[in-house]
N, CA, C and O atoms as a DFTB+ gen file, in Angstrom:
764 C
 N C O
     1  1     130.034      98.945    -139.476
     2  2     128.824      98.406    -140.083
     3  2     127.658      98.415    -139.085
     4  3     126.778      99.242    -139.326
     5  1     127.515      97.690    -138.081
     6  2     126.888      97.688    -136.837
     7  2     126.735      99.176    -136.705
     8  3     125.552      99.343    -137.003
     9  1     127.278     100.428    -136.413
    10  2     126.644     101.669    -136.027
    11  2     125.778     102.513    -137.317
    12  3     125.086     103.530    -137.294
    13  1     126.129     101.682    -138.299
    14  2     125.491     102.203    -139.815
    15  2     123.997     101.480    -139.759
    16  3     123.021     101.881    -140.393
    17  1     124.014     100.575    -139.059
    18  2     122.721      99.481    -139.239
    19  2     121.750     100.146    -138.084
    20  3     120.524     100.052    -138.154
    21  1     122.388     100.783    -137.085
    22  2     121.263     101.517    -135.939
    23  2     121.256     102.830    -136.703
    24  3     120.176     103.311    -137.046
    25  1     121.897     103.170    -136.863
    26  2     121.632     104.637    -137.284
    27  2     120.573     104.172    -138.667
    28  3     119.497     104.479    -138.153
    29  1     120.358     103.864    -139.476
    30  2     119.196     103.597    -140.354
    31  2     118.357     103.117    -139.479
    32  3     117.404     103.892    -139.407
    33  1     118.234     102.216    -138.768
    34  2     117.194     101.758    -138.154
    35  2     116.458     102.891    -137.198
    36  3     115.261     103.151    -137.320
    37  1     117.299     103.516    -136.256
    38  2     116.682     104.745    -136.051
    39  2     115.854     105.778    -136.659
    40  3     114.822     106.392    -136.386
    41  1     117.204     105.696    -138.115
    42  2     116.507     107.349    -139.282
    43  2     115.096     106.281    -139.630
    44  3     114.397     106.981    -140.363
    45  1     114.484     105.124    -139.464
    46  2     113.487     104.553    -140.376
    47  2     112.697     104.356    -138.645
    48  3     111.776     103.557    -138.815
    49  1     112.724     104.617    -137.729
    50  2     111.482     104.615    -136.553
    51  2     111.324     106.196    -137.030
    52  3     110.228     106.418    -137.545
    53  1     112.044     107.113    -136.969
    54  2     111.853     108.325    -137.115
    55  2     110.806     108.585    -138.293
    56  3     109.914     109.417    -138.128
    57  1     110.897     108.026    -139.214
    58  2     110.441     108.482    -140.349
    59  2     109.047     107.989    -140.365
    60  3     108.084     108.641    -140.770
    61  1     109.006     106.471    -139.767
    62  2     107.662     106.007    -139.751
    63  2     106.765     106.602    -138.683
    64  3     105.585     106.873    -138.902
    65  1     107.358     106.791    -137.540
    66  2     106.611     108.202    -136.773
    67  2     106.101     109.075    -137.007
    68  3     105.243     109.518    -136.243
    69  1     106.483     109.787    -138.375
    70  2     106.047     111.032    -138.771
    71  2     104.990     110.448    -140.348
    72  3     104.285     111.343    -140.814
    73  1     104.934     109.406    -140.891
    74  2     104.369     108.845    -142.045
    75  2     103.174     107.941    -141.385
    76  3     102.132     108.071    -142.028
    77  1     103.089     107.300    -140.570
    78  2     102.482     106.309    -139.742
    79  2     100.768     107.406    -140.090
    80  3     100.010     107.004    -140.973
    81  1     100.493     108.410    -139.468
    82  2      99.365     108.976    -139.301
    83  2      99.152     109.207    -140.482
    84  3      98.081     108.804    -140.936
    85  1     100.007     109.863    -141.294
    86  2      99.805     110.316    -142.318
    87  2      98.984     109.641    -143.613
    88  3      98.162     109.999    -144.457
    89  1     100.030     107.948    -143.078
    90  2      99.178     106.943    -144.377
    91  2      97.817     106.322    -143.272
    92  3      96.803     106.163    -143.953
    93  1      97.663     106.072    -142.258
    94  2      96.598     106.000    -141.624
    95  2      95.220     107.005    -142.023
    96  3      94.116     106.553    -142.329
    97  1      95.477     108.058    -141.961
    98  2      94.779     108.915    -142.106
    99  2      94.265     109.370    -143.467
   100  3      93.700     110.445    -143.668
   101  1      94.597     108.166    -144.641
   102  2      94.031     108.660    -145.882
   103  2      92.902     108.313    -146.165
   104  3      92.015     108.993    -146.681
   105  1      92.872     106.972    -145.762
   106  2      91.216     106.714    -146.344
   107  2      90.040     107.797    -145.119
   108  3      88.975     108.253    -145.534
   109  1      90.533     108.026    -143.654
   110  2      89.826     109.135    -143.765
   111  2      89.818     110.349    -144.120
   112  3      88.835     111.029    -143.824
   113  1      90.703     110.819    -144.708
   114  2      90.897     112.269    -145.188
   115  2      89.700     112.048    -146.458
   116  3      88.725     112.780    -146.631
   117  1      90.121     110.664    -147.395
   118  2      89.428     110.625    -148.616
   119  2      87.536     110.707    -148.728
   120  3      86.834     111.021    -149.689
   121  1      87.093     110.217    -147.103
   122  2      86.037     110.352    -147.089
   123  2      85.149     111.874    -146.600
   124  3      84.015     112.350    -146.550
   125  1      85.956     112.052    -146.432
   126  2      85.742     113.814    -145.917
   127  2      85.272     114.362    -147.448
   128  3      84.451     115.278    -147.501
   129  1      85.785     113.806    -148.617
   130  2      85.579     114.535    -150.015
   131  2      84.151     113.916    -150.306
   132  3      83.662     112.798    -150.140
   133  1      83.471     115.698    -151.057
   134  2      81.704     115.049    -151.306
   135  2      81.781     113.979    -152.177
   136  3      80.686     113.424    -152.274
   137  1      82.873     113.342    -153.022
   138  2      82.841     112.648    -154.244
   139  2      83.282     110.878    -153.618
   140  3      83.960     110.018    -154.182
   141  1      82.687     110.845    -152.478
   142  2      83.708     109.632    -152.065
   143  2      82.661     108.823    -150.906
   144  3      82.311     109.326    -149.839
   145  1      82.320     107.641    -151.338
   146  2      81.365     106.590    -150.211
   147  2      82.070     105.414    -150.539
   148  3      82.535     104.879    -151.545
   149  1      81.968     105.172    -149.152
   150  2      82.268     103.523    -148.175
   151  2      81.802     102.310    -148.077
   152  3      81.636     101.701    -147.020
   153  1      81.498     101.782    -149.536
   154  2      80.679     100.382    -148.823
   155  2      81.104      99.571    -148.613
   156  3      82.159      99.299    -149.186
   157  1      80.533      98.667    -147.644
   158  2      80.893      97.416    -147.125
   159  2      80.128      96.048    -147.624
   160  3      78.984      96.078    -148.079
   161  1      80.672      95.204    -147.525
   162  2      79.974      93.899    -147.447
   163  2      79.701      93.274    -145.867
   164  3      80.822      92.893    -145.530
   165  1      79.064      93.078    -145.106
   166  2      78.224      92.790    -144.351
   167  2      79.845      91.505    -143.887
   168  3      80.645      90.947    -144.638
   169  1      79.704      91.491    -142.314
   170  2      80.949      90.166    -142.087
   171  2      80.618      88.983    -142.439
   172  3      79.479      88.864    -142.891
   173  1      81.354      87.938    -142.363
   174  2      81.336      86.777    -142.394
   175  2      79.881      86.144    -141.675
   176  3      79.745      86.288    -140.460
   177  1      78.671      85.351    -142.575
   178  2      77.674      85.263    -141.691
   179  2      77.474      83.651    -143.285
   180  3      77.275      83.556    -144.496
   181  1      77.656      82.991    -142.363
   182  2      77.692      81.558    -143.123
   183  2      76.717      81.047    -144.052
   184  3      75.576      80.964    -143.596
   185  1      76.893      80.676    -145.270
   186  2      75.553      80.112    -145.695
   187  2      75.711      81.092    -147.164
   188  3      76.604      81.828    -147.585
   189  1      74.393      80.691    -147.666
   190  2      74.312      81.777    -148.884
   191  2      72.184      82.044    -149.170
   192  3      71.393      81.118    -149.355
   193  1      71.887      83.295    -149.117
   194  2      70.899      83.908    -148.972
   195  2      70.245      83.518    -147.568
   196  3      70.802      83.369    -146.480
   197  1      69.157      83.422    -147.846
   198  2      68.240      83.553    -145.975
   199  2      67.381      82.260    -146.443
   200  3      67.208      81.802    -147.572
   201  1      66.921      81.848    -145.220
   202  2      66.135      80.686    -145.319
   203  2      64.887      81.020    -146.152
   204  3      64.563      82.156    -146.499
   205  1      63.981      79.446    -146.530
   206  2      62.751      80.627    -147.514
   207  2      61.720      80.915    -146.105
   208  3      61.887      80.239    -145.090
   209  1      60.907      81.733    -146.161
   210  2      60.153      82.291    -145.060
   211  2      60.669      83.630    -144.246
   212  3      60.047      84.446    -143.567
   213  1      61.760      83.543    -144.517
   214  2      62.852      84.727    -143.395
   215  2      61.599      86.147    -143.358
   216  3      60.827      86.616    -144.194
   217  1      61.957      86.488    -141.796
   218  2      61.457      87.657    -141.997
   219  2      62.034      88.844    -141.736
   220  3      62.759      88.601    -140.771
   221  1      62.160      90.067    -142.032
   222  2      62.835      91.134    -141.604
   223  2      63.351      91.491    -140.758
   224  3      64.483      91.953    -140.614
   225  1      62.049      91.190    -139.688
   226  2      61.715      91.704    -138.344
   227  2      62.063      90.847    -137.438
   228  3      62.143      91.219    -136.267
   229  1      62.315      89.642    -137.769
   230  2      62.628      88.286    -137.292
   231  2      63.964      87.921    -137.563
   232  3      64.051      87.080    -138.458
   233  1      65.384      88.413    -136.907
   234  2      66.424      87.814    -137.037
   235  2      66.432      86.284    -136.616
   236  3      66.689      85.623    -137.623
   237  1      66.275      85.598    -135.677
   238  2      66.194      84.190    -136.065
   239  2      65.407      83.436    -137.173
   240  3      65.137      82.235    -137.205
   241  1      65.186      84.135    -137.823
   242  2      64.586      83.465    -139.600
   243  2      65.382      83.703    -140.619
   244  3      65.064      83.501    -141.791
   245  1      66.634      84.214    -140.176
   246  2      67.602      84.753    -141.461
   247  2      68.949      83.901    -141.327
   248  3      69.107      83.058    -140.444
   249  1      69.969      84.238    -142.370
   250  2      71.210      83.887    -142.121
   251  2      71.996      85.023    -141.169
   252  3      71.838      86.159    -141.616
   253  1      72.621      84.973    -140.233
   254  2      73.278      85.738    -139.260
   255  2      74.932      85.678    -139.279
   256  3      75.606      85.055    -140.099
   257  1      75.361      86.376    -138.316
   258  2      76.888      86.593    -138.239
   259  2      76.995      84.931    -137.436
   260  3      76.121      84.133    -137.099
   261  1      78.070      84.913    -137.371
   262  2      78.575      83.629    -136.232
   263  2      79.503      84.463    -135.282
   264  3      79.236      85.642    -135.046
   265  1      80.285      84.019    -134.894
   266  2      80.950      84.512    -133.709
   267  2      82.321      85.020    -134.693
   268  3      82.637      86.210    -134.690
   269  1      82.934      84.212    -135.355
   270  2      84.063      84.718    -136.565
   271  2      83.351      86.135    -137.538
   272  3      84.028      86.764    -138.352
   273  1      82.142      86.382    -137.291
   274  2      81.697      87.527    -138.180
   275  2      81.673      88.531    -137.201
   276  3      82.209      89.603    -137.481
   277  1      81.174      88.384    -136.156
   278  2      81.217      89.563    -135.110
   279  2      82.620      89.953    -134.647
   280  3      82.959      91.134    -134.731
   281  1      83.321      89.178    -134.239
   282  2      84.893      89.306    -134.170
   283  2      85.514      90.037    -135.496
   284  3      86.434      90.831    -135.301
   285  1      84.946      89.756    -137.174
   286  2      85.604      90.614    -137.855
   287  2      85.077      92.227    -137.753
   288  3      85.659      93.309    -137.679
   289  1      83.892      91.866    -137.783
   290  2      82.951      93.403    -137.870
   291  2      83.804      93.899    -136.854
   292  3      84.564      94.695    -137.405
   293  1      84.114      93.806    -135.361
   294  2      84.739      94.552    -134.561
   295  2      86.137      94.971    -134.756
   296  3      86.683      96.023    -134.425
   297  1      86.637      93.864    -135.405
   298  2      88.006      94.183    -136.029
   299  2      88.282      95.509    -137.052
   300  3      89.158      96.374    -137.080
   301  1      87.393      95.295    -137.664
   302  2      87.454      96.466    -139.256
   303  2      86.714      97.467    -138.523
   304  3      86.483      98.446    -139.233
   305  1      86.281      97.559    -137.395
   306  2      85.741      98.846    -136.715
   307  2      87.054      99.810    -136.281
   308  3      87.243     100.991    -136.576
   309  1      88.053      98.737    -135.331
   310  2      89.183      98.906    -134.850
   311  2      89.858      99.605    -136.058
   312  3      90.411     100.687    -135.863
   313  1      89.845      99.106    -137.174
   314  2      91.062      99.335    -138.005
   315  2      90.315     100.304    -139.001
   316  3      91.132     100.980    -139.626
   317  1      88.947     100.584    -139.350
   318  2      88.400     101.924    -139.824
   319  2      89.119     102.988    -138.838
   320  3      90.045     103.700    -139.227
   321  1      88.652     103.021    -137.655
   322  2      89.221     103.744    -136.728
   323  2      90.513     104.215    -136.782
   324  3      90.463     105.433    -136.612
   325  1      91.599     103.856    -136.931
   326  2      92.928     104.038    -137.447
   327  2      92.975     104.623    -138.076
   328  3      93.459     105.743    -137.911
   329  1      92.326     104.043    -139.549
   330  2      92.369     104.984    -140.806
   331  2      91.652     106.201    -141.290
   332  3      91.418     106.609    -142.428
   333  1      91.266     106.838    -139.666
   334  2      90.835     108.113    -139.538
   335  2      89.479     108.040    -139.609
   336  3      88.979     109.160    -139.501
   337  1      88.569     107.036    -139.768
   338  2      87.351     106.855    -139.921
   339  2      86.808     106.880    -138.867
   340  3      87.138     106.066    -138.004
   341  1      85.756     107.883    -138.623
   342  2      85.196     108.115    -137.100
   343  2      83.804     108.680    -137.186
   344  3      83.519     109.127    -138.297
   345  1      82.868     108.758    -136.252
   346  2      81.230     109.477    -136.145
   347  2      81.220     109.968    -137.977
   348  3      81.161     111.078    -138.506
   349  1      81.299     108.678    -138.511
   350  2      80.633     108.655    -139.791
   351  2      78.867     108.692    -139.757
   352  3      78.151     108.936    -138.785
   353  1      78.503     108.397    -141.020
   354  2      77.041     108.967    -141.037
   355  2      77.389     107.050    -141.308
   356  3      78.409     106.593    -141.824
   357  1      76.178     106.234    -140.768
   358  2      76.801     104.885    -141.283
   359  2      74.982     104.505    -141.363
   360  3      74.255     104.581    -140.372
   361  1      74.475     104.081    -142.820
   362  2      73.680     103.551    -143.016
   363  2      73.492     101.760    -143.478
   364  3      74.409     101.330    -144.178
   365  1      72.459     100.841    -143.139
   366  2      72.718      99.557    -143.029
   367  2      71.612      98.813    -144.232
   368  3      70.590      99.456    -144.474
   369  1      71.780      97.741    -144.823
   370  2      70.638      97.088    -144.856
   371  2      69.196      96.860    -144.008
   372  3      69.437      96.646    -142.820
   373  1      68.594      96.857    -144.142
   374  2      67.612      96.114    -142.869
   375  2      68.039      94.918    -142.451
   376  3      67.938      94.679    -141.247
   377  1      68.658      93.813    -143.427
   378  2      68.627      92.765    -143.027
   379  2      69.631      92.114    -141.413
   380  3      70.825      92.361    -141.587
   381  1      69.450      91.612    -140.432
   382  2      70.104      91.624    -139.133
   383  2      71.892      91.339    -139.996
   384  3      72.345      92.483    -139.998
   385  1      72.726      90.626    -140.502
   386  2      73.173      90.672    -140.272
   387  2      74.304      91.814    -140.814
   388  3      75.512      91.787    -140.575
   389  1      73.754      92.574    -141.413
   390  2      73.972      94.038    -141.841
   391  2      74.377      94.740    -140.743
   392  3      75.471      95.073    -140.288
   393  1      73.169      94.894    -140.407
   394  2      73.238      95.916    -139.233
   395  2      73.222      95.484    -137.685
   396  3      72.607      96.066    -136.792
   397  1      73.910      94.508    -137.573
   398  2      74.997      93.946    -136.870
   399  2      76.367      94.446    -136.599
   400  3      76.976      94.907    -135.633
   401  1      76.709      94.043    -138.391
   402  2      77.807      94.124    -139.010
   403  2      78.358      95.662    -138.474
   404  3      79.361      95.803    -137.775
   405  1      77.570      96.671    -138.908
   406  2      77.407      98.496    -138.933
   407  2      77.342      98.575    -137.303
   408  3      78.083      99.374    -136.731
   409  1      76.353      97.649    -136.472
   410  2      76.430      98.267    -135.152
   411  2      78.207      98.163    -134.471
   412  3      78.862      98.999    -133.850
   413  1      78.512      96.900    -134.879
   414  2      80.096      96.230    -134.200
   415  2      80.892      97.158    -134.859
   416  3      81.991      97.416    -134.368
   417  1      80.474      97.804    -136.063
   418  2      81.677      98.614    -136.330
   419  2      82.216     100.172    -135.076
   420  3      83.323     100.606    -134.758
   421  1      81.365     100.418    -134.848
   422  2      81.023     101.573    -133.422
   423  2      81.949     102.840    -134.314
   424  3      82.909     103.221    -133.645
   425  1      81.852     103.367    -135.348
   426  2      82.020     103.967    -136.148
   427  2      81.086     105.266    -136.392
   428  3      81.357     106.269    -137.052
   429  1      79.935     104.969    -135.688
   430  2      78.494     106.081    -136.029
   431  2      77.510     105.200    -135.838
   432  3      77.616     103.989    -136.034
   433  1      75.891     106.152    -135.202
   434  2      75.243     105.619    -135.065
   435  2      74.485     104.963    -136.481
   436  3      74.672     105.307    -137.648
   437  1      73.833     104.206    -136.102
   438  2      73.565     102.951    -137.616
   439  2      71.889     103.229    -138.207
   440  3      71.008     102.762    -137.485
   441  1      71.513     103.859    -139.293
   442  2      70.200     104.156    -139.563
   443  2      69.801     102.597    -140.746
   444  3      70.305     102.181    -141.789
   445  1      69.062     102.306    -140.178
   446  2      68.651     101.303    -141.503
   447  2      67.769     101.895    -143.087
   448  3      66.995     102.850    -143.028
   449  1      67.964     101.386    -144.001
   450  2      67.767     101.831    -144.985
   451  2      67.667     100.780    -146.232
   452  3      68.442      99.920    -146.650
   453  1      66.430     101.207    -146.625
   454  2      65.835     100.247    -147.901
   455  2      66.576      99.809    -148.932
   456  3      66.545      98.641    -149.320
   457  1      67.342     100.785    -149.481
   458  2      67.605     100.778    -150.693
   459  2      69.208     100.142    -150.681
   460  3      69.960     100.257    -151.649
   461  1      69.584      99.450    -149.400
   462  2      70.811      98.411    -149.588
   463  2      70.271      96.974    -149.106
   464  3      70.837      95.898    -148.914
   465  1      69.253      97.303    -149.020
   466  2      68.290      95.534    -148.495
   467  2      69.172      94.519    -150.321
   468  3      69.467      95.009    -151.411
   469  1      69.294      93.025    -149.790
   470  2      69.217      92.415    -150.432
   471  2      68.372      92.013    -151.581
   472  3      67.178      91.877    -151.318
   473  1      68.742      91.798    -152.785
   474  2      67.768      91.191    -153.811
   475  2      68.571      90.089    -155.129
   476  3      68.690      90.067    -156.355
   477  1      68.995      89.242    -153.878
   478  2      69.604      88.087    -154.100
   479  2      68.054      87.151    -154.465
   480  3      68.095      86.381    -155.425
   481  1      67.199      87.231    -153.939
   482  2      66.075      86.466    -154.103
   483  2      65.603      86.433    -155.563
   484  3      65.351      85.621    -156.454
   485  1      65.624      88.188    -155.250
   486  2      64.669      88.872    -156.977
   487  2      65.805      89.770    -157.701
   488  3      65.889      90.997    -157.739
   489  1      66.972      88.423    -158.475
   490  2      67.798      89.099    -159.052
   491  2      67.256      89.942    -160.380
   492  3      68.142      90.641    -160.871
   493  1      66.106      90.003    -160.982
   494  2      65.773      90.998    -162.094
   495  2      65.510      92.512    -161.096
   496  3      65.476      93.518    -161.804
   497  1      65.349      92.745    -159.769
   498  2      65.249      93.402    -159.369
   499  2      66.843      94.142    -159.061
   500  3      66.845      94.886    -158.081
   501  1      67.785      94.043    -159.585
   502  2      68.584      94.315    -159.356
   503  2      69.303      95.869    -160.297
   504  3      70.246      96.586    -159.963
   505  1      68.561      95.938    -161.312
   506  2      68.535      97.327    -162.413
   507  2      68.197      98.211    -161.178
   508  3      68.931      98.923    -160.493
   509  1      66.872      97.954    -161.100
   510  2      65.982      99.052    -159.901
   511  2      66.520      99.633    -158.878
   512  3      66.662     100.830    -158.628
   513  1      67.010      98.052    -157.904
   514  2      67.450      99.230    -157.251
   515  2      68.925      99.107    -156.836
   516  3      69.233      98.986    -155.651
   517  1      69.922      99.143    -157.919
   518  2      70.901      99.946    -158.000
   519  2      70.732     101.349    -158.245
   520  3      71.177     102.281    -157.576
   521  1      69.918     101.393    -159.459
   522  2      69.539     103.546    -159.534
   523  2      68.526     103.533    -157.811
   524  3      68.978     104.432    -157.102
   525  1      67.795     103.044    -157.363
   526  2      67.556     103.250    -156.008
   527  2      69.185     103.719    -155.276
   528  3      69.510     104.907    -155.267
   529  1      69.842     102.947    -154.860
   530  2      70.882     103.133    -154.217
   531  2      71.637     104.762    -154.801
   532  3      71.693     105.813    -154.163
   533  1      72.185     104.462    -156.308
   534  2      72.414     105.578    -156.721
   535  2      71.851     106.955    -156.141
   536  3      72.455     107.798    -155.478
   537  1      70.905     106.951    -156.452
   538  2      70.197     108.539    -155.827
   539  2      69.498     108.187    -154.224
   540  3      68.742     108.976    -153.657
   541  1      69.863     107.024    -153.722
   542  2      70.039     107.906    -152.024
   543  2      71.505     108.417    -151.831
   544  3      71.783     109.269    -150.987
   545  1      72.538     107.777    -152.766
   546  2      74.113     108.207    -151.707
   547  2      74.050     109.483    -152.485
   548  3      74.517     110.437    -151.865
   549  1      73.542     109.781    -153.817
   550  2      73.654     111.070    -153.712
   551  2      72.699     112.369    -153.062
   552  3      73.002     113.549    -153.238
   553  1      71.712     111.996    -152.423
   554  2      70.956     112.891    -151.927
   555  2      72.008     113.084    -150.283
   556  3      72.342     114.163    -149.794
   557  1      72.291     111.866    -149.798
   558  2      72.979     111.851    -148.592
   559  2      74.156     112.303    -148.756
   560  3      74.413     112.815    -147.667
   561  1      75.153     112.460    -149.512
   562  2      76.138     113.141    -149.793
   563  2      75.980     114.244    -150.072
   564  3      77.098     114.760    -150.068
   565  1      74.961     115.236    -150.421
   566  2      74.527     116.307    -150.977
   567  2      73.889     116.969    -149.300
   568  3      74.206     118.011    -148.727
   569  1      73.146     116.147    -148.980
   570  2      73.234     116.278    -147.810
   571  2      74.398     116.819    -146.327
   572  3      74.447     117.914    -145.767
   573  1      75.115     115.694    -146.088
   574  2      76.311     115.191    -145.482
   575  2      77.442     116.335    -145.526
   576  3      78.117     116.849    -144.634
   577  1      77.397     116.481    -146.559
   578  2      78.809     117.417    -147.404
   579  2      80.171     116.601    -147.141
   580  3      80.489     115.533    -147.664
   581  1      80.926     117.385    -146.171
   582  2      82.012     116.105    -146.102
   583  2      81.979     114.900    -144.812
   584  3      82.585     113.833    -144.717
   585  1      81.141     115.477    -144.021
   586  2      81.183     113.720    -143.075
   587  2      81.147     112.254    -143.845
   588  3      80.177     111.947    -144.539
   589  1      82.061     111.544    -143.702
   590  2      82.267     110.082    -144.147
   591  2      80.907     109.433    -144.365
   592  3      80.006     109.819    -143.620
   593  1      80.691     108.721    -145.064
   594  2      79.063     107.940    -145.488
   595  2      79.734     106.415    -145.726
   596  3      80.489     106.060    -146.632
   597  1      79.174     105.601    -144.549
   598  2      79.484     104.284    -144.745
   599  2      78.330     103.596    -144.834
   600  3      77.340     103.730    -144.115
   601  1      78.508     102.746    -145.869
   602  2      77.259     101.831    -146.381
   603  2      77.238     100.574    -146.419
   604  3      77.847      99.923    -147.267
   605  1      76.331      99.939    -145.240
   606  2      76.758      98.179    -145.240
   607  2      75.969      97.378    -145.629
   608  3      74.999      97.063    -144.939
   609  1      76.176      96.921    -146.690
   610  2      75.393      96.109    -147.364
   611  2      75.775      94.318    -147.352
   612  3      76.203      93.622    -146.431
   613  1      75.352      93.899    -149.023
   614  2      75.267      92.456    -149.210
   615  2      76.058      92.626    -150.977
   616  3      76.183      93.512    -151.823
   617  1      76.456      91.083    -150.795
   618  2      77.653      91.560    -152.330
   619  2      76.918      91.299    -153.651
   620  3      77.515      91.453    -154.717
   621  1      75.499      90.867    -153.601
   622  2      74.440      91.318    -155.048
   623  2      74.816      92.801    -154.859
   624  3      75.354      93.241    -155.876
   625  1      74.738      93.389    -154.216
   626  2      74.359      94.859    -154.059
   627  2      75.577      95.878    -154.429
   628  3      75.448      97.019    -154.875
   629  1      76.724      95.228    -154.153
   630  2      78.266      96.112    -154.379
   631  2      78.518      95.199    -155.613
   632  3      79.384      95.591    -156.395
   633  1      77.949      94.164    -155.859
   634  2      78.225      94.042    -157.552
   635  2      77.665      94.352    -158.222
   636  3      77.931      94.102    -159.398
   637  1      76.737      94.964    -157.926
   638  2      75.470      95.409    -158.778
   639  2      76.263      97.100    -159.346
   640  3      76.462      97.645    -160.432
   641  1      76.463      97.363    -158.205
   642  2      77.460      98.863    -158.118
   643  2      77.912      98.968    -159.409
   644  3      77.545      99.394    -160.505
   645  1      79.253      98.185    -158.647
   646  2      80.366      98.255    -158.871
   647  2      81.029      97.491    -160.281
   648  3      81.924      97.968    -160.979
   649  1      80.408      96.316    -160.470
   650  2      80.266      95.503    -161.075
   651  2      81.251      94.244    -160.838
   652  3      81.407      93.407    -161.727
   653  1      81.912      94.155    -159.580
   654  2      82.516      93.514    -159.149
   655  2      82.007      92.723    -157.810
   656  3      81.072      93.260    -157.217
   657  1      82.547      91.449    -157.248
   658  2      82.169      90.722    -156.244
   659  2      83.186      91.011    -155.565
   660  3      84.319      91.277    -155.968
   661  1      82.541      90.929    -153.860
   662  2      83.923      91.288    -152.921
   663  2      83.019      90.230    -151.770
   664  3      81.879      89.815    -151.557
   665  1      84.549      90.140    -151.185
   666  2      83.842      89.036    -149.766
   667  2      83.485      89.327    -148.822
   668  3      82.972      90.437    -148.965
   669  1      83.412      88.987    -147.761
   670  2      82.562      89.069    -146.000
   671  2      83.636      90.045    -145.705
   672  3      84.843      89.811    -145.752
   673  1      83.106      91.086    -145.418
   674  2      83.931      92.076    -144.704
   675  2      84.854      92.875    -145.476
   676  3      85.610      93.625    -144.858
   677  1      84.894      92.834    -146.513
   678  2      85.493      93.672    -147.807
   679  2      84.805      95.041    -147.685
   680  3      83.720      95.227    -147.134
   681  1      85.667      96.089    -148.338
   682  2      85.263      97.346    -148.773
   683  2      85.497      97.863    -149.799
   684  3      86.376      97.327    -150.475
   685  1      84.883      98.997    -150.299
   686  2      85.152      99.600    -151.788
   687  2      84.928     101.003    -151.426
   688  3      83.836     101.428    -151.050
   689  1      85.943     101.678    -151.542
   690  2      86.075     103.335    -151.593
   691  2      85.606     103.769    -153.310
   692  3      86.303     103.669    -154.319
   693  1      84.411     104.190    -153.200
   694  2      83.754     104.704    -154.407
   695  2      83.597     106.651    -154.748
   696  3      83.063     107.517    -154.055
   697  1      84.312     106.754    -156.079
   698  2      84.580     108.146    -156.336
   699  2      83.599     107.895    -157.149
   700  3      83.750     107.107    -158.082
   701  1      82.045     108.747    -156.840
   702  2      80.882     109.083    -157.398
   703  2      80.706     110.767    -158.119
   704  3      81.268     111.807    -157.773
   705  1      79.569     110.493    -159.374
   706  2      79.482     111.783    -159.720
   707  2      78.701     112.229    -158.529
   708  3      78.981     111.767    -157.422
   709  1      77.288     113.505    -158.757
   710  2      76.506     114.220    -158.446
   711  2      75.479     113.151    -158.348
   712  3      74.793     113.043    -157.332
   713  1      75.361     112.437    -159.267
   714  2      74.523     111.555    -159.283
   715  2      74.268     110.276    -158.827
   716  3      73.397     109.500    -159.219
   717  1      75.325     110.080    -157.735
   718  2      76.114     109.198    -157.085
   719  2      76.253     108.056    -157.753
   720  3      76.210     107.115    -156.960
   721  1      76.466     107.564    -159.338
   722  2      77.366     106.857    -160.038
   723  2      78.755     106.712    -160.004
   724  3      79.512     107.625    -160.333
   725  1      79.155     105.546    -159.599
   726  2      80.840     105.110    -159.758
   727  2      81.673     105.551    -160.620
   728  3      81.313     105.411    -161.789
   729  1      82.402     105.907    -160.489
   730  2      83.514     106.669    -161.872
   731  2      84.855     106.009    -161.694
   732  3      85.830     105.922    -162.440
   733  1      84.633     105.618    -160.605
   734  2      86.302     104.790    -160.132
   735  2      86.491     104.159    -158.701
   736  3      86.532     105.028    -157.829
   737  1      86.566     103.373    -158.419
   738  2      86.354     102.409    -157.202
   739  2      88.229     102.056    -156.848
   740  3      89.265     102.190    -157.498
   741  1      87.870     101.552    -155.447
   742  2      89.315     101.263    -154.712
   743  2      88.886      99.984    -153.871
   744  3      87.920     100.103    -153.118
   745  1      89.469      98.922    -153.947
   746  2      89.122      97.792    -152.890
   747  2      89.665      97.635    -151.546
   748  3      90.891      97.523    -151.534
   749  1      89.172      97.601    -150.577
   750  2      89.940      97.322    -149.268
   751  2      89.488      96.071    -148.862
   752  3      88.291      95.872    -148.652
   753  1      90.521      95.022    -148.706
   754  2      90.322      93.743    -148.038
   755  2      89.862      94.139    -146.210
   756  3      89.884      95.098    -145.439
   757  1      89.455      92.626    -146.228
   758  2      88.911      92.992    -144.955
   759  2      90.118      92.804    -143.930
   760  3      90.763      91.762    -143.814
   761  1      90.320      93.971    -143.209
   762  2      91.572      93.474    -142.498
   763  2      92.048      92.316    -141.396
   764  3      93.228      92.235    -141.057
């Protein structure tokens, strides 16, 4: 019994040796496809919307990461990394703790970009610019071709998508047309 129990245990290091990369390596294989973007929800940054007055340009006028948000952002950098995710094209909110979030990931350099800014403030603004969002990931994917496109946003913005809410540091693997509309979404907890 005992030499039956190493010998499986062996045949199962063996096997996970050779499977280990393989399942690592899907969600980046999957982003390599033109039909496929990365968004994120922004880490753990306490509170809910920004103070009133906040300014753009002014991260101490906003809500920010804490030290548990920077520690995750670096974490899910670590563990994108694994899952084959690397010198992605990685675009951010403006808002700081966005692109925070996108810098700690060290995944690709981080371009900021309008059209994932928050509009938690001016929720009727939220029709707009979802088709905003829509036709940048598809111009940037059209663009891009297969380099990975990671997008870090705020969760008005991936529910607006998606039509679903996800938490601090959550992801959604999105299979888009041409027109970069959702056709079928995948959730990744934050690890």
């Amino acid at each position: 019994m005992g030499k039956l129990v190493r010998s499986f245990g062996l045949a199962l290091i063996v096997a996970l040796t050779f499977l280990l990369p393989v399942i690592a390596g899907e969600l980046g294989d999957k982003l390599q496809r033109t039909d496929q973007v990365l968004l994120m929800r922004h880490a753990l940054a306490p509170g809910i919307g920004d103070p009133s007055g906040y300014q753009l340009n002014d991260c101490s006028t906003q809500r920010n990461l804490n030290q548990v948000g920077a520690t995750q952002a670096a974490r899910i950098g670590g563990w994108l990394k694994q899952q084959g995710v690397a010198n992605a094209e990685v675009f951010s909110s403006p808002w700081c703790r966005c692109l925070d979030t996108a810098r700690l990931l060290k995944v690709g350099p981080v371009t900021p970009e309008r059209s994932l800014g928050s509009f938690f403030n001016q929720a009727t603004d939220g029709q707009a610019a979802t088709r905003e969002l829509q036709q940048f990931i598809a111009r940037t994917k059209a663009r891009i071709d297969k380099k990975p496109l990671l997008l870090v946003t705020h969760h008005v913005n991936i529910q607006a998508y998606i039509g679903e809410n996800v938490d601090s540091g959550d992801m959604v693997l999105a299979r888009i047309d041409s027109a970069g509309k959702v056709l079928s979404y995948q959730r990744y907890a934050s690890p």
